[in-house]
N, C-alpha and C positions, 0 to 999 in steps of 0.2 A: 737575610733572604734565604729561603729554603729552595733546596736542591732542586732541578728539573731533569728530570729524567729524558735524553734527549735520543729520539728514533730516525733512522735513515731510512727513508722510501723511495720504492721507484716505482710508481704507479700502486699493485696493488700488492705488491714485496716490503714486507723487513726485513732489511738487508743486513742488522744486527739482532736478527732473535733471540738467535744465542745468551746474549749479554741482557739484551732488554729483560728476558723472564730472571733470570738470574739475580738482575736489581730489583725487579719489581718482588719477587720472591723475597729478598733479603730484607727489604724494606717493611714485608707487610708481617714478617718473622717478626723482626726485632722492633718495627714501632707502629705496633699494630691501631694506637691510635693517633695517630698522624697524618697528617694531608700529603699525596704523594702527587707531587705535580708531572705530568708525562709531556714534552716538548715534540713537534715537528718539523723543526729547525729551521720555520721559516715557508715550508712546504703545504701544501693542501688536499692530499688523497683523499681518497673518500673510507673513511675508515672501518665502517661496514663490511667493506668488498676486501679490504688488506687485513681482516682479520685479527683485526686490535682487539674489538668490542669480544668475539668471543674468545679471546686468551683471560682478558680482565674476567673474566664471568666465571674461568674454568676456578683462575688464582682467586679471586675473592671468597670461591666457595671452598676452596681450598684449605685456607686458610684464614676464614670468616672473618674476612675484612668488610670494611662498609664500603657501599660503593658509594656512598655519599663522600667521603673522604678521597675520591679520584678527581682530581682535575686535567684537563687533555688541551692545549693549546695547540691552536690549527688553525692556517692561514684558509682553512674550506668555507669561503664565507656562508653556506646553506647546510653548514655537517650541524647535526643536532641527538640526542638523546636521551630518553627519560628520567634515566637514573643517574649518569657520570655526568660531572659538569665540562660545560662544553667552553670555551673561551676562544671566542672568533677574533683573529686579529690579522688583519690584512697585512702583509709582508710589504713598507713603501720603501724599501732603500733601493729594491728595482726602477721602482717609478719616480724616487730622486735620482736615481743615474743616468736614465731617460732622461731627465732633464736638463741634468747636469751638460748630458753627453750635447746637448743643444749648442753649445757657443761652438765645439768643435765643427758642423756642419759649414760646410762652406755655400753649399748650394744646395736644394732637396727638388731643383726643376727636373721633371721629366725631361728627356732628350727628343725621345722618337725621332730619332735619325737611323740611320740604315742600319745600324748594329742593336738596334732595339730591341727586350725579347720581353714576350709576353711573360712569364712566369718567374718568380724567385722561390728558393726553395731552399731551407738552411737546417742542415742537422749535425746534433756532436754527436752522440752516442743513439743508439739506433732502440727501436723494438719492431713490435709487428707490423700497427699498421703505419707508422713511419717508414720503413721499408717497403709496407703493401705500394704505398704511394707511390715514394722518391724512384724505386724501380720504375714504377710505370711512367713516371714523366720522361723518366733519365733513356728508355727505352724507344718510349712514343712518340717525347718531344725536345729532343737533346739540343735541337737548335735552336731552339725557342724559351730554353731554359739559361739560367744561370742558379748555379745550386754548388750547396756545398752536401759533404757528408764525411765525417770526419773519421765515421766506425772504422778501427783496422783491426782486422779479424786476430792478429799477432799479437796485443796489445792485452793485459790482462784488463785495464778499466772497461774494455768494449768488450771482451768474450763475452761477458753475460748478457750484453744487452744488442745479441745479434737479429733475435728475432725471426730466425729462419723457419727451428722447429716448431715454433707457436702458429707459424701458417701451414705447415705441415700438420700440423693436431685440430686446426681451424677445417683443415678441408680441402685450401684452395686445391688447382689444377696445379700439372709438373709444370708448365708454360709459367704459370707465376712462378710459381719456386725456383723454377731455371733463372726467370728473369731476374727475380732479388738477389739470387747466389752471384749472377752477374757482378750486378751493382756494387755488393760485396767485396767483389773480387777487381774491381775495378775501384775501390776505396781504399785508403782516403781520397776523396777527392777536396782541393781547397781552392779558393780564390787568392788566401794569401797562407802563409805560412804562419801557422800559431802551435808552434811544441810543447806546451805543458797541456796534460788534460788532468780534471774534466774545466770545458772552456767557462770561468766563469764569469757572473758580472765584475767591474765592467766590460771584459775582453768582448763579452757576448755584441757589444755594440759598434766593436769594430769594423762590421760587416757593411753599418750603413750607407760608408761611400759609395757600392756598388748601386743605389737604391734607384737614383735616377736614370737606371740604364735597362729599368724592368716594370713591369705593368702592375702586375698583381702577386702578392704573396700568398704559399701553401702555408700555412702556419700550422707547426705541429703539435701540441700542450705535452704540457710534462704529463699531467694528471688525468685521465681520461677515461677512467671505467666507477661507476655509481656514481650517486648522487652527490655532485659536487662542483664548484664555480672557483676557481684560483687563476686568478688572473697574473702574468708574466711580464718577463721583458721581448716573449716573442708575437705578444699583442701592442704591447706600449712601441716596440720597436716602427712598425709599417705604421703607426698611427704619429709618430713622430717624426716619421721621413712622406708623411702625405700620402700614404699607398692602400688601394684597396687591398681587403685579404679576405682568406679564405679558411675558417678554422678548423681543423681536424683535431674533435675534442671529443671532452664529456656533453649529453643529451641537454640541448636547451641551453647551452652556453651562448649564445648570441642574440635569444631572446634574456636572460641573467644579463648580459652586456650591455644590454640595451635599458635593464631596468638603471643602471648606474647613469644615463644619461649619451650616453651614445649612440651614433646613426650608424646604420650598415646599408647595404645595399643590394636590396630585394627589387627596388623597382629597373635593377638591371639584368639579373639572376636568382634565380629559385634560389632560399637559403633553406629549405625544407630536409637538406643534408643535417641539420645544426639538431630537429626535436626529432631524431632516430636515436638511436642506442649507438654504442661510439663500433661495437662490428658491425655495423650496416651502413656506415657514414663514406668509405672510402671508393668505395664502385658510386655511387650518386656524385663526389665528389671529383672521379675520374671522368665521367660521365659531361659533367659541366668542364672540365679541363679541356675535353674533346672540342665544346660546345665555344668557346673561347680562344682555340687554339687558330678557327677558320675564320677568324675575323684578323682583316689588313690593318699595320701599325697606325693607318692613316685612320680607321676605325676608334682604333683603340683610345687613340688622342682626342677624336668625341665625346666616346665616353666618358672618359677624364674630364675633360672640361664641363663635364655637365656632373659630376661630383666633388668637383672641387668646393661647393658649400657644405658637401657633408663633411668631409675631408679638414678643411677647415674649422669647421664646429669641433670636430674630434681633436684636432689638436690642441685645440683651445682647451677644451674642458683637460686635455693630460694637463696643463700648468696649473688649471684651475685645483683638481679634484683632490681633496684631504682625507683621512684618517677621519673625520665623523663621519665625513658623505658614505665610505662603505658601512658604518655603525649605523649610518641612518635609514637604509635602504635593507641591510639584510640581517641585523642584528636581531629581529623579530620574526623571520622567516622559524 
């Protein structure tokens, strides 16, 4: 089996560039007619916007490699290219751990009893508009929240992924800035104690005991700027513990979600947040939080019960849904 070249991303970062060109370079030196396979470890950025496409472009010309001979494996189920081959494969050992994590559940009923909150909010390591967000809940609606955020500013795995100067370079006002440097500084914050970072599957699903004590989830995507659909365990999570949510992603991800065979829920809330560009997503987003926040538990338990067939549907389909279903639906896109 030949070698895969294997790239770390966070969002729209190679976080080994260094090494990456280095290999690709050495490879296309020494076997220049070779198939050089490049790996995403499982991950799905959009590789346009991170900058892949034109490194290969600068190195091939470089060193007049074909770009017939690149292969790119990427969990993006909608990444695509003319020239480099593209090999979409949906990452399922998240959506086996979902499932797995299933016998451990004891109970996934709502409560809505008096310690009820409307919102759940869960982050390990932080960026911009996770921060743009989790500040403003954490500020606006602290009692109505339950949220973790794990970013500790002291910590070498989170320095990078603070996200403070990126809304400093974005625009916002001091008011947000003040507010997320808060949150910041008011971080870690946990529900329970988990000391190894970064938090991964299955640890990620540890969280879901809390589930039944909260209405709706802010869900935040790993992946979220160009064209691209990667689906998590912090989508499979709230659809495995029966909970509406709320995604804060890339553009069109919940009509993409919806092509796979699942319900959302528009005929409760504007999801017109979801076909914006992912900077334009989080004030519409805050916006509907507001719009959500003035409704009484006794409300919210309505709602609920009159979603509990989507809810239902979805979870079905997470047992149901296999490795062809995503082949079959985006493999052609």
């Amino acid at each position: 089996m030949k070698k895969i070249i294997r790239v770390q991303t966070v969002d729209t970062q190679i976080l080994d560039l260094d090494n990456l060109i280095i290999e690709l370079s050495h490879h296309m030196i020494t076997q220049p007619n070779l198939l050089v396979r490049i790996g995403m470890m499982g991950e799905g950025p959009c590789l346009t916007t991170m900058g892949l496409y034109s490194l290969l472009d600068k190195l091939c010309n470089r060193f007049n490699f074909p770009k017939s001979l690149v292969e790119i494996f990427t969990a993006n189920l909608i990444e695509h290219h003319a020239e480099y081959k593209i090999i979409r494969q949906h990452q399922m050992y998240e959506l086996e751990a979902a499932r797995e994590h299933a016998n451990e559940i004891l109970d996934s009923t709502k409560t809505f009893d008096t310690g009820f909150k409307h919102f759940g909010n869960f982050i390990s390591h932080g960026n911009q508009y996770r921060l743009e967000l989790s500040s403003y809940l954490y500020k606006n609606h602290k009692n109505k929240l339950i949220n973790t955020y794990h970013c500790n500013r002291t910590e070498t795995y989170h320095r990078p992924h603070l996200g403070v100067e990126d809304m400093i370079h974005a625009g916002h006002s001091k008011d947000k800035v003040d507010q997320a440097i808060d949150l910041i500084f008011q971080s870690p914050i946990q529900v329970e104690k988990i000391d190894s970072y970064p938090i991964l599957c299955p640890a990620t699903l540890n969280i879901t005991k809390v589930y039944p004590d909260f209405f709706v989830e802010l869900a935040c995507n790993t992946h979220y700027t160009g064209n691209l659909f990667y689906v998590d365990e912090k989508i499979w999570r709230p659809m495995l513990m029966k909970t509406p949510f709320i995604i804060q992603g890339p553009q069109n991800f919940i009509s993409n979600l919806q092509q796979l065979g699942f319900k959302t829920f528009s005929n409760w809330w504007d999801e017109g947040y979801s076909e914006v560009p992912e900077d334009q997503q989080v004030p519409i987003i805050c916006n509907l939080v507001d719009h959500l926040s003035k409704f009484a538990v006794d409300d919210l338990k309505i709602m609920y019960n009159e979603m509990l067939p989507i809810l239902t549907h979805n979870y079905n389909l997470l047992f149901s849904l296999s490795d062809s279903d995503f082949n079959r639906v985006f493999n052609d896109k």
